[in-house]
NUROVEX-485197 format. One record per residue (C-alpha): residue number from 1; residue in one letter; x, y, z. Coordinates in pm, whole numbers. Example, Ala and Ser with C-alpha at 12.3 -4.5 7.8 and 13.67 -1.06 7.14 Angstrom:
<atoms>
i:1&aa:A&xx:1230&yy:-450&zz:780
i:2&aa:S&xx:1367&yy:-106&zz:714
</atoms>
This chain:
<atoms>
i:1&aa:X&xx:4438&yy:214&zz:-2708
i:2&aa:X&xx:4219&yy:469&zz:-2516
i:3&aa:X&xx:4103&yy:755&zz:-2695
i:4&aa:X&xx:4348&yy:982&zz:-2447
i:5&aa:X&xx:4615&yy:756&zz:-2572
i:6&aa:X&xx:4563&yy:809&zz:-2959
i:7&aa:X&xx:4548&yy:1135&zz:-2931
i:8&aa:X&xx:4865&yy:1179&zz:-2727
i:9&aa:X&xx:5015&yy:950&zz:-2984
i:10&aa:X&xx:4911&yy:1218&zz:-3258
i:11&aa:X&xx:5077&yy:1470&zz:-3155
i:12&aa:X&xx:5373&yy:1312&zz:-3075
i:13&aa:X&xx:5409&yy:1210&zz:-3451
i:14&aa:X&xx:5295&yy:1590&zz:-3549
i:15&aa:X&xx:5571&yy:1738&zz:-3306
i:16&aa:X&xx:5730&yy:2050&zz:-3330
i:17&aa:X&xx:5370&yy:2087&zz:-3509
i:18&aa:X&xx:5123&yy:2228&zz:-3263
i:19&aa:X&xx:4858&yy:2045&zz:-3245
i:20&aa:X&xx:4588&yy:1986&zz:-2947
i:21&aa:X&xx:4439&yy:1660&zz:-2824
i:22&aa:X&xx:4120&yy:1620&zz:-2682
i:23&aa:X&xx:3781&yy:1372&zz:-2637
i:24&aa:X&xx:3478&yy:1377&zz:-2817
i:25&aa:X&xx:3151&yy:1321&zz:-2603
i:26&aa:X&xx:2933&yy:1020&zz:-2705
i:27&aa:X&xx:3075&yy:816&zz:-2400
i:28&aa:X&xx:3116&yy:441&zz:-2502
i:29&aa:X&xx:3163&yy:578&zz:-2869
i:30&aa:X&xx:3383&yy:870&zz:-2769
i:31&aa:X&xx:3703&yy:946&zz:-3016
i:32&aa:X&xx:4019&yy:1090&zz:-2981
i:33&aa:X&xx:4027&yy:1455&zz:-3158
i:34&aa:X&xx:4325&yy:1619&zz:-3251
i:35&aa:X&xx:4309&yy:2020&zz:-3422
i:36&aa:X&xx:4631&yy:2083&zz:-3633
i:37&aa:X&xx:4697&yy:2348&zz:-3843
i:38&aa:X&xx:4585&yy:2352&zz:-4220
i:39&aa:X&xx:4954&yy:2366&zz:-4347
i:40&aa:X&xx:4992&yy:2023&zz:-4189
i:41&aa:X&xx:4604&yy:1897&zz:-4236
i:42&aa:X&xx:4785&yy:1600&zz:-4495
i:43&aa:X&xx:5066&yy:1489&zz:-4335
i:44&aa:X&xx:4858&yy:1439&zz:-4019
i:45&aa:X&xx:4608&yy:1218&zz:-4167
i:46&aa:X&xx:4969&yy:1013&zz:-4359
i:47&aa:X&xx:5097&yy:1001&zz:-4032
i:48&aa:X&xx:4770&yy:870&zz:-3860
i:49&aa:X&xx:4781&yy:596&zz:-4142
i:50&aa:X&xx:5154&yy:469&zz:-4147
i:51&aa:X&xx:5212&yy:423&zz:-3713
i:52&aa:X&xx:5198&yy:56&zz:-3619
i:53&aa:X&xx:5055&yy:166&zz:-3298
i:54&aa:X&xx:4766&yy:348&zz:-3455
i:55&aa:X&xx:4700&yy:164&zz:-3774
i:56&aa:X&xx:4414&yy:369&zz:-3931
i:57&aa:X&xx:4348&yy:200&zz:-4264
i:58&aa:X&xx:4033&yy:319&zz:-4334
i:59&aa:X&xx:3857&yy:645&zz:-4415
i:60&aa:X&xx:3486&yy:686&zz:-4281
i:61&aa:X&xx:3416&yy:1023&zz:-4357
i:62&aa:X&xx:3477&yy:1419&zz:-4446
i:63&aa:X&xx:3287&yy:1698&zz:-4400
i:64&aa:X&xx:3262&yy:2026&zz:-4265
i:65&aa:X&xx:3114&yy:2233&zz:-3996
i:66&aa:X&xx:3023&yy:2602&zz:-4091
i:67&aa:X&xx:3139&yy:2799&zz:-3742
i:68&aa:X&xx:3044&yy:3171&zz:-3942
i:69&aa:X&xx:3265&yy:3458&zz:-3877
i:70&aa:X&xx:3516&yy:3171&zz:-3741
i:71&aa:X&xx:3546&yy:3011&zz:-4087
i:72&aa:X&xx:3481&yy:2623&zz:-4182
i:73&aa:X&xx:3631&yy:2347&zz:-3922
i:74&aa:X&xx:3701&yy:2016&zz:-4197
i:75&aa:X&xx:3684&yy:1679&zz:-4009
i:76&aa:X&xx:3794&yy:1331&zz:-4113
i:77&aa:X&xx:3696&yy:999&zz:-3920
i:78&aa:X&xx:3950&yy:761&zz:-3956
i:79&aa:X&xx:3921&yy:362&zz:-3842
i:80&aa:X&xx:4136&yy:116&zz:-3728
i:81&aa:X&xx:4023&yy:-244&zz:-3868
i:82&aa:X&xx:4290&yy:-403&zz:-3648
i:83&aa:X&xx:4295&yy:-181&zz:-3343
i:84&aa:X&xx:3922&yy:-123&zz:-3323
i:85&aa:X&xx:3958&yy:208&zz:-3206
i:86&aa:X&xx:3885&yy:549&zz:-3390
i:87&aa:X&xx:4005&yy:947&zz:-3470
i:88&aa:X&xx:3892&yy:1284&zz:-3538
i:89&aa:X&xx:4122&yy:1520&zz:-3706
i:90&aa:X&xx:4021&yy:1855&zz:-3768
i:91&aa:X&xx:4127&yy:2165&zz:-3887
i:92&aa:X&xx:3996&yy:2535&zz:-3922
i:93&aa:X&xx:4027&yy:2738&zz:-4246
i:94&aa:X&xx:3942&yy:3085&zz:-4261
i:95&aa:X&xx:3613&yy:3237&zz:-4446
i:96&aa:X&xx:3763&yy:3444&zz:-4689
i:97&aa:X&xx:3973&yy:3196&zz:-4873
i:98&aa:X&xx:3861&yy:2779&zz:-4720
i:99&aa:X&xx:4145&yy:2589&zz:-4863
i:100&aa:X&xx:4318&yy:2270&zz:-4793
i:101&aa:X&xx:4513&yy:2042&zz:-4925
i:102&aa:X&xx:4335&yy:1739&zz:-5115
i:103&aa:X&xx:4375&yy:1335&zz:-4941
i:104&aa:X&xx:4261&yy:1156&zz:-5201
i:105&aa:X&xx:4662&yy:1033&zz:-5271
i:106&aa:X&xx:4659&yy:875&zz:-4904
i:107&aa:X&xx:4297&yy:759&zz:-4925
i:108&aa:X&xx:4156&yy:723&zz:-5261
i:109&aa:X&xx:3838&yy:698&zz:-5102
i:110&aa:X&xx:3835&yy:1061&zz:-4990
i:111&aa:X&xx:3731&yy:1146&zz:-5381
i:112&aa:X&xx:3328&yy:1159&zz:-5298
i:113&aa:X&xx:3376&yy:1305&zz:-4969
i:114&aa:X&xx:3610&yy:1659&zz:-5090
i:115&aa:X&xx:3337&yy:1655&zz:-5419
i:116&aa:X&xx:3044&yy:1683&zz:-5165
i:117&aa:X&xx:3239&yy:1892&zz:-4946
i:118&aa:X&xx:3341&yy:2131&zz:-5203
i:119&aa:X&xx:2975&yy:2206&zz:-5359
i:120&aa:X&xx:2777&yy:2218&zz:-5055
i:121&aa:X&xx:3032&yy:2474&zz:-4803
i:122&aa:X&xx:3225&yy:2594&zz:-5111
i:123&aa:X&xx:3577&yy:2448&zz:-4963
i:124&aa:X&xx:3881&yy:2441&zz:-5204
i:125&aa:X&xx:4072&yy:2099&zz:-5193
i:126&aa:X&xx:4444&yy:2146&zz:-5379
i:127&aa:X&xx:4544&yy:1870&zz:-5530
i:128&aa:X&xx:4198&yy:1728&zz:-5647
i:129&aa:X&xx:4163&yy:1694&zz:-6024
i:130&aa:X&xx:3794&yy:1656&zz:-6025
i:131&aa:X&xx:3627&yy:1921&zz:-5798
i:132&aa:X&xx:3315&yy:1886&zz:-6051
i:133&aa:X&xx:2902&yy:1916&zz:-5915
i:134&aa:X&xx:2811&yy:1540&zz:-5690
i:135&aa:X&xx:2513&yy:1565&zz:-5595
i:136&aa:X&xx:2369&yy:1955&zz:-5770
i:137&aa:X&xx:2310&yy:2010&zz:-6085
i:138&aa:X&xx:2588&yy:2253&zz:-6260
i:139&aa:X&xx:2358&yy:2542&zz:-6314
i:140&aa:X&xx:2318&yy:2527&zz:-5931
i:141&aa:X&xx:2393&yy:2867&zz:-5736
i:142&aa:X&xx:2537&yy:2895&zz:-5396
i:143&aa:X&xx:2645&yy:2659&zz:-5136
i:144&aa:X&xx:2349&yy:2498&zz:-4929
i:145&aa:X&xx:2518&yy:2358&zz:-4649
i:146&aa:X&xx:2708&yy:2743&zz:-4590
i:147&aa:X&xx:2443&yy:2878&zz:-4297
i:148&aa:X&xx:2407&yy:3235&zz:-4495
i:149&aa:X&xx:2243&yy:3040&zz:-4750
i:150&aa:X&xx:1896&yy:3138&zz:-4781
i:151&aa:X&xx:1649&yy:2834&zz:-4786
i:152&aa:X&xx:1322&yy:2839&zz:-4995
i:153&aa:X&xx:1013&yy:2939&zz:-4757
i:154&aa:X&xx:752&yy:2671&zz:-4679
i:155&aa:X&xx:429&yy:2880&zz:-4744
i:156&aa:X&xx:50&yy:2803&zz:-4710
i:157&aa:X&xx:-138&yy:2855&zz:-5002
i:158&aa:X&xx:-561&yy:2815&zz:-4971
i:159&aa:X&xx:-695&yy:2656&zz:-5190
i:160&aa:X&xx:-825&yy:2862&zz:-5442
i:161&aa:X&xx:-1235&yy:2794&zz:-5483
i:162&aa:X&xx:-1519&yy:2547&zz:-5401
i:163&aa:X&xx:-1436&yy:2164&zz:-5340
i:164&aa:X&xx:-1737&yy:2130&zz:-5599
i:165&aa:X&xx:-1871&yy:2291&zz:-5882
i:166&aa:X&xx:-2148&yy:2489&zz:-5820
i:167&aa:X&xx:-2091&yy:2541&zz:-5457
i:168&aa:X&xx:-2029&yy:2934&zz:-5297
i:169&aa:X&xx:-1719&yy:3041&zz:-5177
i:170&aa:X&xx:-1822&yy:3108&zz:-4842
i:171&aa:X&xx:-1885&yy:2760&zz:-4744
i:172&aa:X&xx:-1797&yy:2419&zz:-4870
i:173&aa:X&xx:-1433&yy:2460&zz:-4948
i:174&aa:X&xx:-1149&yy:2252&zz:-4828
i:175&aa:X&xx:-959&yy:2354&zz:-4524
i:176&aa:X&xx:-593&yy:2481&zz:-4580
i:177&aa:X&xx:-302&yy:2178&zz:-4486
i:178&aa:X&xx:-4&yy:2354&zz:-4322
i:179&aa:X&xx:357&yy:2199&zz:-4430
i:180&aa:X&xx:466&yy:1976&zz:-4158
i:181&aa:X&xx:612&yy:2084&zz:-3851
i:182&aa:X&xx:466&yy:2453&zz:-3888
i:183&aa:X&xx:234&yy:2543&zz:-3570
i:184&aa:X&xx:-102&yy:2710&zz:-3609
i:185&aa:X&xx:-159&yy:3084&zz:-3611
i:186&aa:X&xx:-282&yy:3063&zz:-3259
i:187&aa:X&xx:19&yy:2764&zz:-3097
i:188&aa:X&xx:316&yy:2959&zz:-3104
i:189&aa:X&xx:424&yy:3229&zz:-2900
i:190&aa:X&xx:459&yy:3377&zz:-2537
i:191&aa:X&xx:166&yy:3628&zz:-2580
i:192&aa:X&xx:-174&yy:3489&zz:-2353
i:193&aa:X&xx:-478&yy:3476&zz:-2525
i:194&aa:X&xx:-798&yy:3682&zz:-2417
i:195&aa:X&xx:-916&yy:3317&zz:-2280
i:196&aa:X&xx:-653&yy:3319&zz:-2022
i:197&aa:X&xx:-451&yy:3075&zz:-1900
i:198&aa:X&xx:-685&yy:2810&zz:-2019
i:199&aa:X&xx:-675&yy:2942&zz:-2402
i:200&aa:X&xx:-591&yy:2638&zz:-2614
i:201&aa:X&xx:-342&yy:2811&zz:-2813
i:202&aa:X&xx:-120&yy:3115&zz:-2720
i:203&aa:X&xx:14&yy:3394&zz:-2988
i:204&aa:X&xx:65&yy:3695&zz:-3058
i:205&aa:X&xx:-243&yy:3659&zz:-3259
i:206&aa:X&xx:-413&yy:3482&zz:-2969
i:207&aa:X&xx:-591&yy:3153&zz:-2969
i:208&aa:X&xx:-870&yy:2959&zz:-2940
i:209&aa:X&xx:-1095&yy:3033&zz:-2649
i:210&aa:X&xx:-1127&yy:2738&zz:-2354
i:211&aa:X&xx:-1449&yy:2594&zz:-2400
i:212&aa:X&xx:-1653&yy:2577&zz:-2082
i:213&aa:X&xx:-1587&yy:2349&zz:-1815
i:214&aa:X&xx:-1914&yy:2071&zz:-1827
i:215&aa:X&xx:-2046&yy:2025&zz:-1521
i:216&aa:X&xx:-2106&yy:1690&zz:-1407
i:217&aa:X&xx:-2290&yy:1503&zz:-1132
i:218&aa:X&xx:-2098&yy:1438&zz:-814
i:219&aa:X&xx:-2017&yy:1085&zz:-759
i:220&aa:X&xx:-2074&yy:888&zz:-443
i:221&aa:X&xx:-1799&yy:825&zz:-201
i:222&aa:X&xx:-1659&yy:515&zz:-228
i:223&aa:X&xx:-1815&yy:236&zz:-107
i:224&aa:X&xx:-2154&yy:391&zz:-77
i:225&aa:X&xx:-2436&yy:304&zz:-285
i:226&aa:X&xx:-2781&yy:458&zz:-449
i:227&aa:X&xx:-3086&yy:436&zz:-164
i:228&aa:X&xx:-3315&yy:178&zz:-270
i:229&aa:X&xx:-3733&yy:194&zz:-172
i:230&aa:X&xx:-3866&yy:-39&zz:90
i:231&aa:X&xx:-4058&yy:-329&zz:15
i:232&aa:X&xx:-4369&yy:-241&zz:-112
i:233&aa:X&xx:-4332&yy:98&zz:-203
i:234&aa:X&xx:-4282&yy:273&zz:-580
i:235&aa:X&xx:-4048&yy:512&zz:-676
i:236&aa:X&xx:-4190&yy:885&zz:-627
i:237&aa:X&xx:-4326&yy:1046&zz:-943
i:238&aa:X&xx:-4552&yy:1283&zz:-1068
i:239&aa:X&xx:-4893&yy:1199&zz:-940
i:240&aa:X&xx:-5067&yy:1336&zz:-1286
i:241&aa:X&xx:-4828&yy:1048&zz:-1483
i:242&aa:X&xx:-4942&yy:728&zz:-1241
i:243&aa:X&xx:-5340&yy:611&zz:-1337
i:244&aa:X&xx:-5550&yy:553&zz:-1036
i:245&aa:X&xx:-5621&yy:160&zz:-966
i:246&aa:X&xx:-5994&yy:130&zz:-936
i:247&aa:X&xx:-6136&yy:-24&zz:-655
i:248&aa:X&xx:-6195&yy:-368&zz:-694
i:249&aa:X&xx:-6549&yy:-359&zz:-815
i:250&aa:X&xx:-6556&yy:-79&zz:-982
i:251&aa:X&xx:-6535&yy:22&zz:-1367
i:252&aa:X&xx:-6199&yy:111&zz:-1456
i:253&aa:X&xx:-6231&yy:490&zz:-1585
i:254&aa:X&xx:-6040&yy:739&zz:-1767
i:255&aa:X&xx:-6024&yy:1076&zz:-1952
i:256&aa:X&xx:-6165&yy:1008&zz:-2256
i:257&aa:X&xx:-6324&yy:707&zz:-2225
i:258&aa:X&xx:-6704&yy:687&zz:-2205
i:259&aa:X&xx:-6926&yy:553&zz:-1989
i:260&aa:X&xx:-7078&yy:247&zz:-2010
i:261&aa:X&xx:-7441&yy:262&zz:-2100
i:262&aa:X&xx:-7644&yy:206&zz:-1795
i:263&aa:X&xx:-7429&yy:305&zz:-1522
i:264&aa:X&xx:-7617&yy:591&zz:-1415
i:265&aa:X&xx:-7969&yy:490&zz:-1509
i:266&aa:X&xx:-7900&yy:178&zz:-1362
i:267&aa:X&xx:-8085&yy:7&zz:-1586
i:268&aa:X&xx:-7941&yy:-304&zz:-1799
i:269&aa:X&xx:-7695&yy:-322&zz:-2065
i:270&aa:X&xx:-7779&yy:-360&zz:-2438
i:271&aa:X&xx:-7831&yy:-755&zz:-2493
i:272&aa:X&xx:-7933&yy:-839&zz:-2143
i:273&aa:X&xx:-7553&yy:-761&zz:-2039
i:274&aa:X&xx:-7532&yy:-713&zz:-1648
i:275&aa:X&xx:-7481&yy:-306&zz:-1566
i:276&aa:X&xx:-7066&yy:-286&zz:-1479
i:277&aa:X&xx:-7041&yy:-316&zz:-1083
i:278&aa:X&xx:-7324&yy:-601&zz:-1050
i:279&aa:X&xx:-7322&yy:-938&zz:-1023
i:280&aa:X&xx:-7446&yy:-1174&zz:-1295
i:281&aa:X&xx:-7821&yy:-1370&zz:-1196
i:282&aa:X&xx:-7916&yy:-1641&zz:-1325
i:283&aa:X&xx:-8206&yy:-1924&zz:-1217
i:284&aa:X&xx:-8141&yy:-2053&zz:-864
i:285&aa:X&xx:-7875&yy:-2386&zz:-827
i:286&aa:X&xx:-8153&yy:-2683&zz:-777
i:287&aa:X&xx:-7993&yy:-2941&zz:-537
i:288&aa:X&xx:-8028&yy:-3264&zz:-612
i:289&aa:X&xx:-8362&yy:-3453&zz:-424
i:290&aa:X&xx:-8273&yy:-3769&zz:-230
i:291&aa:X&xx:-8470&yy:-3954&zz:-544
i:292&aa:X&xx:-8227&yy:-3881&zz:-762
i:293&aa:X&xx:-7949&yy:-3998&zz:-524
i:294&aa:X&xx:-8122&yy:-4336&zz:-476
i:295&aa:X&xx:-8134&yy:-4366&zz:-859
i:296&aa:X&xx:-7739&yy:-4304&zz:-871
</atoms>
C-alpha cells in the first residue's frame, strides 16, 4: 500500500473519530501520518495492529515533540513485517496537564519508550505501572528534553598561572581551548571590523586586522622567457665586485697585495729570480757542428 492509502485506511477504521491523514517528507522513506485525538490515541494504534490490510506488528518507536505554548505532539512509528510499509500516529496533548493513555497492553514493547518519554518531556502515560527514572538518576530535577529547560553553560576558563614553575605570568602560559563549536571573540557577528571588509574576523568586538597584501614580482606572459646575454658577453654587475684581468704579461695586482721586489728598481729578484714581466736568459742553444753529425 501507498502511504496515501494507509492513511486513508486509518481513518476509515477511526470513523466517526476525526482524524486527519497526511504524508511525511523524506521521499522514498515517506510515511503515512494520521493526527487523532488523545481520547482515541489507543484504540488507534489497536486498530492499526488488528486490519489485515495494514498489518502493523511491530512497534519502532515513541517520543515526543515539545511544540511550547501548543503543548507536546506524542508520535509512534509502527511497521509492517509483511506489508513492508510504515505509519505515524500522532497526537497533541495540552501543556498544562500532557496525558495519554499507556500502549504497553497492545505492544509490550512500548514499556522503555513511555519510561523515556515520561522523564525527559514530563508526559503522563495512564495505565503504566512503572513510570520510574530510565535513563536519570531519581534525585534528577526537571525535564531535559522540555525546551524551557535551562541547559548548563559551556564556559572558558584560563588557565590559571605559568605552564612552568618559575615562569611570570605575563608570558609563557598556555593559551585558553574554547569548548567545541564556540566561535572566537572576533568570528561571530554582523558588526565590520576597523580592518574593513578584509578583517579576518567580524564582531561586535571586532577582529583581527587583514595583514598586508605581499607584493610579488610580476610574472611573464605566457610563453615568453627570461633574455639571455649574447655569446661572449657576462652578465652586468657592479664594476667594483669584478677584478681586472691583467694583461698578459703583466703581474697580476691587487689591493693589498705587495709588490714584488724589483719591479720598480728593475733590478733582479732575490736568488737570481727573473724581475716579474721579463723573460728568463740563460746561455745561448749551441747547434750541433756537422762533426758531431758525422759521429751519429
Amino acid at each position: 500500500m501507498t502511504p496515501e492509502e494507509v492513511g486513508r485506511r486509518v481513518v476509515a477504521l477511526l470513523a466517526p473519530v476525526e482524524a486527519a491523514a497526511s504524508v511525511s517528507g523524506g521521499q522514498g522513506y515517506a510515511r503515512a501520518t494520521v493526527d487523532v485525538p488523545p481520547a482515541s490515541w489507543a484504540d488507534a494504534v489497536r486498530a492499526a495492529r488488528d486490519d489485515a490490510e495494514l498489518g502493523f506488528d511491530f512497534l519502532d518507536w515513541l517520543s515526543a515533540v515539545d511544540e511550547l505554548a501548543d503543548g507536546f505532539d506524542v508520535v509512534v512509528h509502527l511497521w509492517s513485517v509483511r506489508h513492508r510499509h510504515g505509519l505515524l500516529l500522532r497526537t497533541r496533548v495540552p501543556r498544562a496537564a500532557p496525558v495519554v493513555a499507556s500502549v504497553v497492553d497492545v505492544f509490550p514493547g512500548a514499556d522503555w519508550h513511555e519510561r523515556e518519554t515520561h522523564e525527559m518531556f514530563g508526559i503522563d502515560f495512564a495505565g503504566h505501572a512503572e513510570l520510574r527514572p530510565l535513563l536519570l538518576p531519581p534525585e534528577f530535577e526537571g525535564h531535559p528534553l522540555r525546551k524551557e529547560f535551562v541547559l548548563a553553560s559551556r564556559v572558558a576558563k584560563p588557565w590559571p598561572g605559568a605552564k612552568e614553575p618559575g615562569e611570570s605570568e605575563a608570558g609563557g602560559g598556555r593559551r585558553p581551548v574554547r569548548p567545541p563549536g564556540v566561535p572566537a571573540p572576533g568570528e561571530w557577528g554582523t558588526t565590520p571590523t576597523p580592518a574593513g571588509a578584509a578583517g579576518a574576523g567580524e564582531g561586535p568586538r571586532g577582529g583581527t586586522p587583514a595583514r598586508p597584501a605581499r607584493e610579488r614580482p610580476a610574472r611573464p606572459a605566457p610563453g615568453a622567457r627570461p633574455a639571455r646575454p649574447a655569446s661572449g658577453e657576462r652578465p652586468a654587475g657592479p664594476a667594483a665586485e669584478r677584478p681586472v684581468r691583467p694583461v698578459s704579461g703583466e703581474p697580476a695586482t691587487g689591493p693589498g697585495r705587495p709588490e714584488p721586489a724589483g719591479a720598480e728598481t728593475g733590478e733582479p729578484g732575490p736568488l737570481g729570480r727573473p724581475v716579474p714581466g721579463e723573460r728568463p736568459t740563460g746561455p745561448p742553444r749551441q747547434e750541433p757542428g756537422p762533426d758531431a753529425a758525422g759521429e751519429s
